[in-house]
LUMMARMI-493922 format. One record per residue (C-alpha): residue number from 1; residue in one letter; x, y, z. Coordinates in steps of 0.02 Angstrom, whole numbers, plus 32768, in hexadecimal, padded with zeros to 4 digits. Example, Ala and Ser with C-alpha at 12.3 -4.5 7.8 and 13.67 -1.06 7.14 Angstrom:
<r><num>1</num><residuo>a</residuo><c1>8267</c1><c2>7F1F</c2><c3>8186</c3></r>
<r><num>2</num><residuo>s</residuo><c1>82AC</c1><c2>7FCB</c2><c3>8165</c3></r>
REM end
This chain:
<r><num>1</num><residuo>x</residuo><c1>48A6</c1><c2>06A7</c2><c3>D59B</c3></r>
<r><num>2</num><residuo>x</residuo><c1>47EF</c1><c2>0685</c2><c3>D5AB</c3></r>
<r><num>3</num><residuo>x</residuo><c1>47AD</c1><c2>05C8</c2><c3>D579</c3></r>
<r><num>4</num><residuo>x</residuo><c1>473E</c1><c2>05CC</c2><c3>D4FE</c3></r>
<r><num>5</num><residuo>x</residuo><c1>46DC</c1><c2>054F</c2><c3>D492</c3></r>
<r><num>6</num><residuo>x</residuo><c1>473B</c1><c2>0506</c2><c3>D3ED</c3></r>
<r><num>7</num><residuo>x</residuo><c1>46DE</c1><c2>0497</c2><c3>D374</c3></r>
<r><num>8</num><residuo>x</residuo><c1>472F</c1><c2>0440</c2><c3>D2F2</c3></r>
<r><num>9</num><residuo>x</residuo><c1>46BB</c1><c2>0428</c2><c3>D261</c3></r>
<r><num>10</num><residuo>x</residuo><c1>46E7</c1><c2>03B7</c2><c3>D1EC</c3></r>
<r><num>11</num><residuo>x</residuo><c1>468E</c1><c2>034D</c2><c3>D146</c3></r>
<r><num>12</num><residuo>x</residuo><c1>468E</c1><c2>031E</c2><c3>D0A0</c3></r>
<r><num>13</num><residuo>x</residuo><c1>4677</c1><c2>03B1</c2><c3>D016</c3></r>
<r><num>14</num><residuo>x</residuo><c1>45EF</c1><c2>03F2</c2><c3>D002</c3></r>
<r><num>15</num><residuo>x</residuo><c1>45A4</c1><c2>03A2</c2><c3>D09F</c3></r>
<r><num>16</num><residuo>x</residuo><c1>4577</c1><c2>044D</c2><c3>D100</c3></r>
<r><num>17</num><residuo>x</residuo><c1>4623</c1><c2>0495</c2><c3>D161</c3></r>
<r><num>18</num><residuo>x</residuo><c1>4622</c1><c2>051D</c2><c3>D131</c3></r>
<r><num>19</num><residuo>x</residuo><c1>4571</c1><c2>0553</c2><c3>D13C</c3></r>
<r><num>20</num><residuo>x</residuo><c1>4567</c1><c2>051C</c2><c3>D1F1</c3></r>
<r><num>21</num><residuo>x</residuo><c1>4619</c1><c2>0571</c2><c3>D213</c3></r>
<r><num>22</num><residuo>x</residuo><c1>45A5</c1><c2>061F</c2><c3>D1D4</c3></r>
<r><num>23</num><residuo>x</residuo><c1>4527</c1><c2>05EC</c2><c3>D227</c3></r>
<r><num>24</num><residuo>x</residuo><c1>4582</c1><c2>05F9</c2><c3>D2C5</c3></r>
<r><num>25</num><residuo>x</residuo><c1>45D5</c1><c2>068B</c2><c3>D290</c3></r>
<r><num>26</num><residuo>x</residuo><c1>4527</c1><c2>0702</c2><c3>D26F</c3></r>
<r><num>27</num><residuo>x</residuo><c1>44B8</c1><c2>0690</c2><c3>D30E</c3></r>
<r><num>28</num><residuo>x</residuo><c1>4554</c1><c2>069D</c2><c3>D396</c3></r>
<r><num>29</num><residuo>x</residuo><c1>45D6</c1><c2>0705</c2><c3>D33F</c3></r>
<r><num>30</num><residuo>x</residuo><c1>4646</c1><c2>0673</c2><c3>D321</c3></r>
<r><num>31</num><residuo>x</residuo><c1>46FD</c1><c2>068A</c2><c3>D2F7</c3></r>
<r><num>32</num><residuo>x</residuo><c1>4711</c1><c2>0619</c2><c3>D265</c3></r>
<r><num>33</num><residuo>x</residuo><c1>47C7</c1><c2>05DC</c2><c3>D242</c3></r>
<r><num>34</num><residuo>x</residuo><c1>4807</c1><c2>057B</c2><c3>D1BF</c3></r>
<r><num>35</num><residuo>x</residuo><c1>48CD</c1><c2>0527</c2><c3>D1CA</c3></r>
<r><num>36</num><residuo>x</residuo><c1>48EA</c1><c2>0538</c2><c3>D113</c3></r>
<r><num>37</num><residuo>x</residuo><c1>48D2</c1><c2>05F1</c2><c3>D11B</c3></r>
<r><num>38</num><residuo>x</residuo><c1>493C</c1><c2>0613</c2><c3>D1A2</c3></r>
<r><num>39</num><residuo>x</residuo><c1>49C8</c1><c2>05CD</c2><c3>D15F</c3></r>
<r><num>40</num><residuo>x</residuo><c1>4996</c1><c2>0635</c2><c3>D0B4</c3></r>
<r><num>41</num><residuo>x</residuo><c1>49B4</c1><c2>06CE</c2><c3>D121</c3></r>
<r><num>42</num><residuo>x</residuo><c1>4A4C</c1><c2>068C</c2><c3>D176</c3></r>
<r><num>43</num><residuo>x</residuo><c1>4A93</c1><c2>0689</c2><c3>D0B6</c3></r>
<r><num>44</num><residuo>x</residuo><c1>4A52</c1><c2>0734</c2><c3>D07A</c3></r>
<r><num>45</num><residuo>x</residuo><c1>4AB3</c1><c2>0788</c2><c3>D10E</c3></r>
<r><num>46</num><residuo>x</residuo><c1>4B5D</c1><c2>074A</c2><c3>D0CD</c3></r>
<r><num>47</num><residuo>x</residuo><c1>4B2B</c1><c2>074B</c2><c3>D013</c3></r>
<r><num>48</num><residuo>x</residuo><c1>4AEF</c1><c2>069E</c2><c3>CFF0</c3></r>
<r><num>49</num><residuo>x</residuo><c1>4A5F</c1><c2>065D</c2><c3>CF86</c3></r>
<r><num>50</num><residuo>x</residuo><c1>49F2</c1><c2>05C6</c2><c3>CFBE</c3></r>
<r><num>51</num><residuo>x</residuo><c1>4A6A</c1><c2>0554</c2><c3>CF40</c3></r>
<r><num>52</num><residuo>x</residuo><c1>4B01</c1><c2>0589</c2><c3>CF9D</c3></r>
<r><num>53</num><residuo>x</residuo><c1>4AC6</c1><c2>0590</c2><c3>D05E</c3></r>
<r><num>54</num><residuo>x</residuo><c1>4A6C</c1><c2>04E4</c2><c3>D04F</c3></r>
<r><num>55</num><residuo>x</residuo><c1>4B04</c1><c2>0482</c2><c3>D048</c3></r>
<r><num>56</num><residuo>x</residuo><c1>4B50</c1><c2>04DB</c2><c3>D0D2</c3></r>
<r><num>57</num><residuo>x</residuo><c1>4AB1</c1><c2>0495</c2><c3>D147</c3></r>
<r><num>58</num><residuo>x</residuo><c1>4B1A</c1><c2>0436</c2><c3>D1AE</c3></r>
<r><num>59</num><residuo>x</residuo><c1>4B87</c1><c2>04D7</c2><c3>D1DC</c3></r>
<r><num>60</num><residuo>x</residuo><c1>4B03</c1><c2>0540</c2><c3>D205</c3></r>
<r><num>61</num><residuo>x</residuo><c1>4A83</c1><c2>04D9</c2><c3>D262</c3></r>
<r><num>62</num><residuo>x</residuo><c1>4AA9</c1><c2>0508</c2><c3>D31D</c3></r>
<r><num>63</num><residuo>x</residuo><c1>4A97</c1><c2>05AA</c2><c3>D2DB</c3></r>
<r><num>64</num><residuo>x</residuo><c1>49EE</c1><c2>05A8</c2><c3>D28F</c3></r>
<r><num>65</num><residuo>x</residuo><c1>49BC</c1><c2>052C</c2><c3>D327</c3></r>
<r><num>66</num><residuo>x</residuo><c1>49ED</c1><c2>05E9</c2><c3>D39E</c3></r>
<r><num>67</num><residuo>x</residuo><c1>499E</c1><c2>065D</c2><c3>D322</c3></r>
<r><num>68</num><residuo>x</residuo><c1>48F1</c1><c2>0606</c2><c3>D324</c3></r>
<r><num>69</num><residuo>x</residuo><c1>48F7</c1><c2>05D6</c2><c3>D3DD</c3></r>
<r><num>70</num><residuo>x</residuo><c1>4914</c1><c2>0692</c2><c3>D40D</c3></r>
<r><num>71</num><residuo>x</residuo><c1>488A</c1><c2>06C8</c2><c3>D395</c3></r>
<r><num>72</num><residuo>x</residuo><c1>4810</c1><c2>065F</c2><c3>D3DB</c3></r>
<r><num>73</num><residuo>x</residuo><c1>4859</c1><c2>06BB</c2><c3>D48C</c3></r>
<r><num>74</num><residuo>x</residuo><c1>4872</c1><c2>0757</c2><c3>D443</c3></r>
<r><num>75</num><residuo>x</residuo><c1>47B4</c1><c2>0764</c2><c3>D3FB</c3></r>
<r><num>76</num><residuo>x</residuo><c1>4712</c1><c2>0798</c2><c3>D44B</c3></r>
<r><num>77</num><residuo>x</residuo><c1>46C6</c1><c2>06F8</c2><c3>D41F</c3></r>
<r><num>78</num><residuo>x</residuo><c1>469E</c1><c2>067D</c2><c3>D498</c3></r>
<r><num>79</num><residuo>x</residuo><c1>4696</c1><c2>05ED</c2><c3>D3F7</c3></r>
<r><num>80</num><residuo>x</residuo><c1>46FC</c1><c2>05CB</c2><c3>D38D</c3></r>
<r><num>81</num><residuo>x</residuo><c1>46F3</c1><c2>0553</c2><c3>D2F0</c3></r>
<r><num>82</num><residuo>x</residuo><c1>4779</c1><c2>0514</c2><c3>D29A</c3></r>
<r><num>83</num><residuo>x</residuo><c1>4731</c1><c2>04D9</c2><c3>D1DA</c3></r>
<r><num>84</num><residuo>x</residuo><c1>479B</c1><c2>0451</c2><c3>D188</c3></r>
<r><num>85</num><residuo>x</residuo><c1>479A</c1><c2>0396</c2><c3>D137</c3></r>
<r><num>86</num><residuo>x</residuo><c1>47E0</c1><c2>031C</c2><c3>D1AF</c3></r>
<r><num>87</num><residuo>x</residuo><c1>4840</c1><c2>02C6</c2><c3>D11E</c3></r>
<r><num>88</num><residuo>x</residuo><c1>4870</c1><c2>031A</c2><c3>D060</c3></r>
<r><num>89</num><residuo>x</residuo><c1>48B2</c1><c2>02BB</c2><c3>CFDB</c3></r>
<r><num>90</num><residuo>x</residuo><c1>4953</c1><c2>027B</c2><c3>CFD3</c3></r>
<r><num>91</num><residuo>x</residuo><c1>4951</c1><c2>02C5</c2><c3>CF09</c3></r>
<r><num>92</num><residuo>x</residuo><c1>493C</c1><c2>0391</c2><c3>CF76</c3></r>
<r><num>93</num><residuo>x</residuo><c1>49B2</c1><c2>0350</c2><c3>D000</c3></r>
<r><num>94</num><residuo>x</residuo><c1>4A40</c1><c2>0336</c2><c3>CF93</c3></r>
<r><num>95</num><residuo>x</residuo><c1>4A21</c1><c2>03E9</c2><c3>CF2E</c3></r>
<r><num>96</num><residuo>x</residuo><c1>4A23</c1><c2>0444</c2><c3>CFD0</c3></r>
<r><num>97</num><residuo>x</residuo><c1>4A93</c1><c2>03DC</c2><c3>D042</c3></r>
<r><num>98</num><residuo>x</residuo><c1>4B0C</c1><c2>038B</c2><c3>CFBF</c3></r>
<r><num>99</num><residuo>x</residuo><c1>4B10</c1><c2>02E8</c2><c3>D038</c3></r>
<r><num>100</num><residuo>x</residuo><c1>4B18</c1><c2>0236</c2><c3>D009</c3></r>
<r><num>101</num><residuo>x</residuo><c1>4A6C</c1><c2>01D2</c2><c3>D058</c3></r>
<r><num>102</num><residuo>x</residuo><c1>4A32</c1><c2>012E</c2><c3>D035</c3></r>
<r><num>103</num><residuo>x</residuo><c1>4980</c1><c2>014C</c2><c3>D068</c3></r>
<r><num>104</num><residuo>x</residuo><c1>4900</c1><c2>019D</c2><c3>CFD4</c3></r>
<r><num>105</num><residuo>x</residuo><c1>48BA</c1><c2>021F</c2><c3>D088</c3></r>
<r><num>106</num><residuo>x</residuo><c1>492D</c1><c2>0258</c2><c3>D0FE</c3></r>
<r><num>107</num><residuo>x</residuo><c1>4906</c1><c2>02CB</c2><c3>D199</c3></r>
<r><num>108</num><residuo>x</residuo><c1>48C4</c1><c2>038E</c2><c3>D158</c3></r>
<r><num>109</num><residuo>x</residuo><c1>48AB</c1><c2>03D5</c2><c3>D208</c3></r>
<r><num>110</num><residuo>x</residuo><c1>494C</c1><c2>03D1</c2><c3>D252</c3></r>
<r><num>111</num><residuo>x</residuo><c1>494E</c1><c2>036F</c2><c3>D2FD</c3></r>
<r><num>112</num><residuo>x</residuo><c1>49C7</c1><c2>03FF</c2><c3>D34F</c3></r>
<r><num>113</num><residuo>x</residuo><c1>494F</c1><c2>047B</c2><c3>D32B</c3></r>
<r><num>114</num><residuo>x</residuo><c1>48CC</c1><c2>040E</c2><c3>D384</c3></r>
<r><num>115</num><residuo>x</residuo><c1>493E</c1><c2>03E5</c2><c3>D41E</c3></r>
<r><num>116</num><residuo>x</residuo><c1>4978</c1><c2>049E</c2><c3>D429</c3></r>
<r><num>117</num><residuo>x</residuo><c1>48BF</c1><c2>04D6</c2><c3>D425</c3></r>
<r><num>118</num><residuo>x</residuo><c1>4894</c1><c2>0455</c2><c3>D4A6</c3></r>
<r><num>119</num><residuo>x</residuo><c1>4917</c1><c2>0492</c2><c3>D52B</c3></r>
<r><num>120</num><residuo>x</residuo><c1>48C2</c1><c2>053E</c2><c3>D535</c3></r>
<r><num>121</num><residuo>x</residuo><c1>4812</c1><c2>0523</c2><c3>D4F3</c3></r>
<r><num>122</num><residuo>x</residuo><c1>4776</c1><c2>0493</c2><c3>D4ED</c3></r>
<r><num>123</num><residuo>x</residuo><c1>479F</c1><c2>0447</c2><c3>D45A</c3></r>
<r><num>124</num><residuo>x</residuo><c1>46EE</c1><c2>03E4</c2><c3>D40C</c3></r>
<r><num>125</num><residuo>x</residuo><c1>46F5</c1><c2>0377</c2><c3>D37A</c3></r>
<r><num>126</num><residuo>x</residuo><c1>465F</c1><c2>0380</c2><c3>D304</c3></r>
<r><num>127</num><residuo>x</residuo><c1>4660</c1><c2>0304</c2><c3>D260</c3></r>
<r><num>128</num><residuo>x</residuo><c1>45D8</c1><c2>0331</c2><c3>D1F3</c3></r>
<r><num>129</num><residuo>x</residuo><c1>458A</c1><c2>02B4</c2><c3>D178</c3></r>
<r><num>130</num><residuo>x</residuo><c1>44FF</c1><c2>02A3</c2><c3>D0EC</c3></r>
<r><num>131</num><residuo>x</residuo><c1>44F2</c1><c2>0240</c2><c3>D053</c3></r>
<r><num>132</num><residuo>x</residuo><c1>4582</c1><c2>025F</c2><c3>CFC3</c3></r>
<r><num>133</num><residuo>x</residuo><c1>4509</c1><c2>0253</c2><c3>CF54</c3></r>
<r><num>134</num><residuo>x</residuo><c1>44A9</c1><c2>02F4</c2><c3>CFAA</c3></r>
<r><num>135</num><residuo>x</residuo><c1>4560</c1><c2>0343</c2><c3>CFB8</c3></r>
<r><num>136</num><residuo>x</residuo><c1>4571</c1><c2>0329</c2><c3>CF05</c3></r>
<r><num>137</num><residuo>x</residuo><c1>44C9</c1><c2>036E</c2><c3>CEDD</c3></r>
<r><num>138</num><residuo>x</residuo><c1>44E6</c1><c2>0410</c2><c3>CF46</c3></r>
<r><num>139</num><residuo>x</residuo><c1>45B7</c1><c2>0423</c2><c3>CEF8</c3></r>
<r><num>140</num><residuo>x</residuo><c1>4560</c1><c2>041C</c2><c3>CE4F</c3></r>
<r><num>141</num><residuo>x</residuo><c1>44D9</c1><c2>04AC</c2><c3>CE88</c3></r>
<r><num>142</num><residuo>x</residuo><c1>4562</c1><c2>0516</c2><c3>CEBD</c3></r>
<r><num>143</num><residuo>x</residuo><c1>45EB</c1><c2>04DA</c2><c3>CE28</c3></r>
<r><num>144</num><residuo>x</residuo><c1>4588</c1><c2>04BA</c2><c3>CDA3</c3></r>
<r><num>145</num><residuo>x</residuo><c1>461D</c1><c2>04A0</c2><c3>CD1F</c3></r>
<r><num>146</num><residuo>x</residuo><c1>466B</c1><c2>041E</c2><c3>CD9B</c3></r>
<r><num>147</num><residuo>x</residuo><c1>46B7</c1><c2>0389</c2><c3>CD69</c3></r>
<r><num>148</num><residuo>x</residuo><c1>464A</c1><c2>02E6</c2><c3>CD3B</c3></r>
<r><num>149</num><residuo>x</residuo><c1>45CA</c1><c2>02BB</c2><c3>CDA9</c3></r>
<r><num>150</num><residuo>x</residuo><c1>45F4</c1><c2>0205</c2><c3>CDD0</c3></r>
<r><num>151</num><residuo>x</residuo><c1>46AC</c1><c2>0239</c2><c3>CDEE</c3></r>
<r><num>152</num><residuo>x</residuo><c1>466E</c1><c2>02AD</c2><c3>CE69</c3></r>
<r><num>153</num><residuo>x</residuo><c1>4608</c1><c2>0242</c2><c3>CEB3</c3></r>
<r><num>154</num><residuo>x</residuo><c1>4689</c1><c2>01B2</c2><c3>CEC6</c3></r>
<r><num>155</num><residuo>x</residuo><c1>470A</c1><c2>0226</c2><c3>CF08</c3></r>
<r><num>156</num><residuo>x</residuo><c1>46A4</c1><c2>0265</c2><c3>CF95</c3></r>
<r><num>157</num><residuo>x</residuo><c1>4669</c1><c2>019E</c2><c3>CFB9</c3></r>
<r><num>158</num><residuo>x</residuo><c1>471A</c1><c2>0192</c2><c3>CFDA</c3></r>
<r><num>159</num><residuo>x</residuo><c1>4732</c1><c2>022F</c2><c3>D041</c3></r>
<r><num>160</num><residuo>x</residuo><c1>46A6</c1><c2>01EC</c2><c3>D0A8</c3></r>
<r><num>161</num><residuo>x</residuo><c1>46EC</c1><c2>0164</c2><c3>D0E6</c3></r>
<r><num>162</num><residuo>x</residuo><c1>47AE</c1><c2>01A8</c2><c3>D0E9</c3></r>
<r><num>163</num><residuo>x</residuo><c1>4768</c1><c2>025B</c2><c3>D156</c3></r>
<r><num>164</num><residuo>x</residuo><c1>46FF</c1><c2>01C7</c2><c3>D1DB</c3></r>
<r><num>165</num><residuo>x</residuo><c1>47AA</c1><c2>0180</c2><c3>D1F5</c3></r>
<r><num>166</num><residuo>x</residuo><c1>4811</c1><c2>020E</c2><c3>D206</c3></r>
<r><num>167</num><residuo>x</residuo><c1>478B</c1><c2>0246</c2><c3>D26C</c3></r>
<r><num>168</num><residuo>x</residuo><c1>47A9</c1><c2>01A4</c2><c3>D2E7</c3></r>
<r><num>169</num><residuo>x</residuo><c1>4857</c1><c2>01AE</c2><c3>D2CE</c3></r>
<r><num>170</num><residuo>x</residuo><c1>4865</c1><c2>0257</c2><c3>D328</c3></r>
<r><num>171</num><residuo>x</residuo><c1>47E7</c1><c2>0243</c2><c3>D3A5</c3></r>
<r><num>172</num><residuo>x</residuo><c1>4851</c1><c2>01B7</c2><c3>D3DF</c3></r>
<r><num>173</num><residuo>x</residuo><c1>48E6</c1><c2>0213</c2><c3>D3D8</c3></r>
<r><num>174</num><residuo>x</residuo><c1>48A7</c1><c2>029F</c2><c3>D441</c3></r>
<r><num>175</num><residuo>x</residuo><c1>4825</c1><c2>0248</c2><c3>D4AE</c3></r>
<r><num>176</num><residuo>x</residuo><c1>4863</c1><c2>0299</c2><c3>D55A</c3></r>
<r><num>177</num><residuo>x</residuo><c1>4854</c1><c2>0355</c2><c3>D50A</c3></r>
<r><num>178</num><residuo>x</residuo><c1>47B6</c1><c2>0348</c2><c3>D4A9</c3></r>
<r><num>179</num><residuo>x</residuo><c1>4720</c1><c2>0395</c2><c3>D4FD</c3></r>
<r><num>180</num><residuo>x</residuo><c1>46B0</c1><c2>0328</c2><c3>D4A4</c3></r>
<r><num>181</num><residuo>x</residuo><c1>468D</c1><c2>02E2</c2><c3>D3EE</c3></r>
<r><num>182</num><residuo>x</residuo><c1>45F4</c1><c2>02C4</c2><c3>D374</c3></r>
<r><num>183</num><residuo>x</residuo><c1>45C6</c1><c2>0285</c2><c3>D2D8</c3></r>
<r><num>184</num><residuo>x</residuo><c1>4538</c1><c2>02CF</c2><c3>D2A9</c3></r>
<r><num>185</num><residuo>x</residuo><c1>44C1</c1><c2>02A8</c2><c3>D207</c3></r>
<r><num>186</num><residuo>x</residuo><c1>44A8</c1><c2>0343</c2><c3>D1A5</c3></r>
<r><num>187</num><residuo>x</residuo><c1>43F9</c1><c2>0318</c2><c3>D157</c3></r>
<r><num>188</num><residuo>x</residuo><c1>437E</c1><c2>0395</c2><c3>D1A2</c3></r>
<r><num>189</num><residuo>x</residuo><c1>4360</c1><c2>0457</c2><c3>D196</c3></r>
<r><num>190</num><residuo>x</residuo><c1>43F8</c1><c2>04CE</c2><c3>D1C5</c3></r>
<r><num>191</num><residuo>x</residuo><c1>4395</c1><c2>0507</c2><c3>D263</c3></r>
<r><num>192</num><residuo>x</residuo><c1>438D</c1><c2>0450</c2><c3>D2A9</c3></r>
<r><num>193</num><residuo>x</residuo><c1>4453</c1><c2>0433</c2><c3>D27C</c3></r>
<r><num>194</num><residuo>x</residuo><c1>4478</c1><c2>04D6</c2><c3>D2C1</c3></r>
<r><num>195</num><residuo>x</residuo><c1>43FD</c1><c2>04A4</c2><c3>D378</c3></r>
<r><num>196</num><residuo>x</residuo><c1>4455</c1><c2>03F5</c2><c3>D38B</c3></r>
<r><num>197</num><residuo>x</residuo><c1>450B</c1><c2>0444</c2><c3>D36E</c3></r>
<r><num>198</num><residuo>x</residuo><c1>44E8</c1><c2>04CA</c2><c3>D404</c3></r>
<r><num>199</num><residuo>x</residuo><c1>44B6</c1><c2>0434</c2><c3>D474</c3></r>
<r><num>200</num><residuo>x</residuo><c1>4546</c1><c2>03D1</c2><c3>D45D</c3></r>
<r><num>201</num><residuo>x</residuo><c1>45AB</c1><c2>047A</c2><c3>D477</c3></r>
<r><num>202</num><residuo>x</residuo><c1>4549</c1><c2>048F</c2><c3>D524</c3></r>
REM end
Protein backbone atom coordinates (compact mmCIF):
# COMPACT_ATOMS: atom_id res chain seq x y z
CA UNK A 1 0.00 0.00 0.00
CA UNK A 2 1.14 3.42 -1.07
CA UNK A 3 1.78 6.20 1.89
CA UNK A 4 -0.16 8.87 1.50
CA UNK A 5 -0.94 12.12 3.38
CA UNK A 6 -3.76 11.93 6.31
CA UNK A 7 -4.91 15.06 8.06
CA UNK A 8 -6.94 15.02 10.93
CA UNK A 9 -9.07 18.10 11.11
CA UNK A 10 -10.55 18.79 14.06
CA UNK A 11 -12.58 22.09 15.97
CA UNK A 12 -15.29 23.41 17.64
CA UNK A 13 -18.79 23.58 15.63
CA UNK A 14 -19.19 25.65 13.43
CA UNK A 15 -15.50 26.62 13.36
CA UNK A 16 -14.77 25.65 9.51
CA UNK A 17 -14.06 21.52 9.24
CA UNK A 18 -15.92 20.86 7.13
CA UNK A 19 -15.53 23.56 4.61
CA UNK A 20 -11.77 23.06 4.55
CA UNK A 21 -12.33 19.09 4.43
CA UNK A 22 -14.34 20.29 0.76
CA UNK A 23 -12.04 22.40 0.12
CA UNK A 24 -9.53 19.77 -0.15
CA UNK A 25 -11.82 17.57 -1.69
CA UNK A 26 -12.70 20.01 -5.06
CA UNK A 27 -8.62 21.86 -4.87
CA UNK A 28 -6.69 18.20 -4.45
CA UNK A 29 -9.46 15.67 -4.68
CA UNK A 30 -9.32 14.89 -1.04
CA UNK A 31 -10.86 11.73 0.35
CA UNK A 32 -12.80 13.01 3.24
CA UNK A 33 -13.62 10.42 6.03
CA UNK A 34 -15.53 10.74 8.94
CA UNK A 35 -15.36 7.76 12.04
CA UNK A 36 -18.96 8.18 12.96
CA UNK A 37 -20.05 7.26 9.49
CA UNK A 38 -18.14 4.35 9.12
CA UNK A 39 -19.33 2.74 11.88
CA UNK A 40 -23.06 3.90 10.54
CA UNK A 41 -22.24 1.63 7.59
CA UNK A 42 -20.69 -1.10 9.60
CA UNK A 43 -24.44 -1.20 11.25
CA UNK A 44 -26.54 -0.91 8.05
CA UNK A 45 -24.73 -4.09 6.67
CA UNK A 46 -26.03 -6.30 9.54
CA UNK A 47 -29.31 -4.32 10.05
CA UNK A 48 -28.52 -1.84 12.71
CA UNK A 49 -29.54 1.81 13.15
CA UNK A 50 -27.09 4.49 14.53
CA UNK A 51 -28.99 3.91 18.19
CA UNK A 52 -28.14 0.29 18.08
CA UNK A 53 -24.43 0.17 16.46
CA UNK A 54 -23.21 3.08 18.74
CA UNK A 55 -23.12 1.11 21.76
CA UNK A 56 -21.46 -1.67 20.18
CA UNK A 57 -18.29 0.95 19.41
CA UNK A 58 -16.05 -0.83 21.42
CA UNK A 59 -16.71 -4.19 19.35
CA UNK A 60 -16.28 -2.83 16.17
CA UNK A 61 -13.42 -0.36 16.38
CA UNK A 62 -10.45 -2.47 14.91
CA UNK A 63 -12.75 -2.90 12.30
CA UNK A 64 -13.59 0.56 11.28
CA UNK A 65 -9.74 1.42 12.21
CA UNK A 66 -9.06 -1.49 8.74
CA UNK A 67 -11.91 -0.18 6.69
CA UNK A 68 -10.70 3.51 6.70
CA UNK A 69 -6.98 2.66 6.61
CA UNK A 70 -7.53 0.52 3.37
CA UNK A 71 -9.67 3.30 1.87
CA UNK A 72 -7.24 5.79 2.27
CA UNK A 73 -4.87 2.82 0.39
CA UNK A 74 -7.41 1.69 -1.71
CA UNK A 75 -8.22 5.40 -3.19
CA UNK A 76 -6.59 7.44 -5.90
CA UNK A 77 -6.02 10.18 -3.57
CA UNK A 78 -2.79 11.06 -2.39
CA UNK A 79 -4.70 13.16 0.84
CA UNK A 80 -6.73 12.21 2.87
CA UNK A 81 -8.73 14.14 5.66
CA UNK A 82 -10.30 12.71 8.36
CA UNK A 83 -13.19 15.53 9.75
CA UNK A 84 -14.06 15.09 13.45
CA UNK A 85 -14.23 16.90 17.09
CA UNK A 86 -11.37 15.83 19.19
CA UNK A 87 -13.74 15.58 22.26
CA UNK A 88 -17.99 15.24 22.19
CA UNK A 89 -19.97 15.51 25.10
CA UNK A 90 -20.18 13.15 27.62
CA UNK A 91 -24.43 13.85 27.38
CA UNK A 92 -23.81 12.14 23.11
CA UNK A 93 -21.19 9.69 24.53
CA UNK A 94 -23.46 8.01 26.77
CA UNK A 95 -26.49 7.86 23.92
CA UNK A 96 -24.16 6.25 21.53
CA UNK A 97 -21.69 4.32 23.70
CA UNK A 98 -23.91 3.51 26.82
CA UNK A 99 -20.53 3.90 29.04
CA UNK A 100 -20.17 5.29 32.45
CA UNK A 101 -17.44 8.58 32.29
CA UNK A 102 -16.73 10.99 34.81
CA UNK A 103 -15.42 13.64 32.49
CA UNK A 104 -18.32 16.21 30.76
CA UNK A 105 -15.71 15.48 26.97
CA UNK A 106 -14.31 12.33 26.36
CA UNK A 107 -12.16 11.31 23.23
CA UNK A 108 -14.53 11.48 19.62
CA UNK A 109 -11.70 10.38 17.27
CA UNK A 110 -10.84 7.13 18.33
CA UNK A 111 -6.99 6.78 19.17
CA UNK A 112 -6.90 3.13 17.29
CA UNK A 113 -8.07 4.59 14.31
CA UNK A 114 -5.23 7.18 14.60
CA UNK A 115 -2.47 4.53 15.50
CA UNK A 116 -3.77 2.13 12.74
CA UNK A 117 -3.64 5.04 10.20
CA UNK A 118 -0.22 5.97 11.40
CA UNK A 119 1.38 2.43 10.78
CA UNK A 120 0.61 2.66 7.02
CA UNK A 121 0.14 6.36 6.30
CA UNK A 122 1.57 10.19 7.49
CA UNK A 123 -0.72 10.87 9.91
CA UNK A 124 -0.88 15.16 10.50
CA UNK A 125 -2.82 16.68 13.21
CA UNK A 126 -4.57 19.96 12.39
CA UNK A 127 -6.71 21.78 15.37
CA UNK A 128 -8.60 24.52 13.99
CA UNK A 129 -9.71 27.50 16.12
CA UNK A 130 -11.72 30.91 15.95
CA UNK A 131 -13.79 32.74 18.34
CA UNK A 132 -17.13 30.81 19.80
CA UNK A 133 -18.70 33.69 19.53
CA UNK A 134 -17.95 33.76 15.48
CA UNK A 135 -18.85 29.85 15.62
CA UNK A 136 -22.01 30.79 17.14
CA UNK A 137 -22.69 33.52 14.70
CA UNK A 138 -22.01 31.24 11.61
CA UNK A 139 -24.26 27.84 13.49
CA UNK A 140 -27.04 30.44 13.74
CA UNK A 141 -26.58 31.48 9.78
CA UNK A 142 -26.81 27.99 8.86
CA UNK A 143 -29.56 26.85 11.84
CA UNK A 144 -31.47 29.61 12.24
CA UNK A 145 -34.18 27.92 14.66
CA UNK A 146 -31.22 26.73 16.94
CA UNK A 147 -31.33 26.72 20.42
CA UNK A 148 -30.67 30.09 22.54
CA UNK A 149 -27.92 32.02 21.61
CA UNK A 150 -26.04 32.35 24.91
CA UNK A 151 -26.45 28.53 25.45
CA UNK A 152 -24.82 28.10 22.27
CA UNK A 153 -22.36 30.22 22.86
CA UNK A 154 -21.40 28.85 26.36
CA UNK A 155 -21.43 25.34 25.13
CA UNK A 156 -18.96 25.88 22.43
CA UNK A 157 -16.70 28.12 25.17
CA UNK A 158 -16.56 24.89 26.73
CA UNK A 159 -15.87 22.74 23.68
CA UNK A 160 -13.05 25.10 23.10
CA UNK A 161 -11.15 24.45 25.73
CA UNK A 162 -12.22 20.50 26.22
CA UNK A 163 -11.25 19.85 21.96
CA UNK A 164 -7.41 21.98 22.93
CA UNK A 165 -6.99 19.29 25.49
CA UNK A 166 -8.02 16.35 23.83
CA UNK A 167 -6.10 17.74 21.17
CA UNK A 168 -2.77 17.64 23.60
CA UNK A 169 -3.86 14.63 25.05
CA UNK A 170 -3.46 12.65 21.79
CA UNK A 171 -0.60 14.29 20.39
CA UNK A 172 1.11 13.07 23.42
CA UNK A 173 -0.15 9.80 23.15
CA UNK A 174 0.99 9.33 19.65
CA UNK A 175 4.04 11.61 19.47
CA UNK A 176 6.43 8.93 17.70
CA UNK A 177 3.66 8.34 14.75
CA UNK A 178 2.47 11.81 14.12
CA UNK A 179 3.96 13.43 11.05
CA UNK A 180 3.45 16.70 12.44
CA UNK A 181 0.72 18.89 14.29
CA UNK A 182 -0.81 22.54 14.12
CA UNK A 183 -3.10 24.72 15.64
CA UNK A 184 -4.03 26.99 13.37
CA UNK A 185 -6.36 30.32 13.86
CA UNK A 186 -9.18 30.24 11.48
CA UNK A 187 -9.75 34.11 11.13
CA UNK A 188 -8.87 34.97 7.50
CA UNK A 189 -10.37 34.20 3.96
CA UNK A 190 -10.83 30.39 2.96
CA UNK A 191 -8.02 30.81 0.30
CA UNK A 192 -5.40 31.85 3.05
CA UNK A 193 -6.65 28.80 5.46
CA UNK A 194 -6.67 26.58 2.63
CA UNK A 195 -2.55 28.06 1.48
CA UNK A 196 -1.24 27.61 5.17
CA UNK A 197 -2.93 23.99 5.51
CA UNK A 198 -1.01 22.78 2.12
CA UNK A 199 2.29 24.08 3.69
CA UNK A 200 2.12 22.36 6.76
CA UNK A 201 1.07 19.22 4.57
CA UNK A 202 4.41 19.80 2.48
Amino acid sequence: MSRKKVLIVGGIHGVGKSTLCAELARKDNALIIRQRHVLIEIGKELGLDWEEIGPLHSKFIDRVADIITCRISDDDCRLAAIDCHYAIRTGKALRAKQVEVLEPYIPDLDPIVLSRAAEVHDVRMLLLKASPEICAERIKVGSPDHRDFDLLLDGLRLMEVAEALFFERLLSQHASVIGGALILQNDASLQELYTKVCTFLD
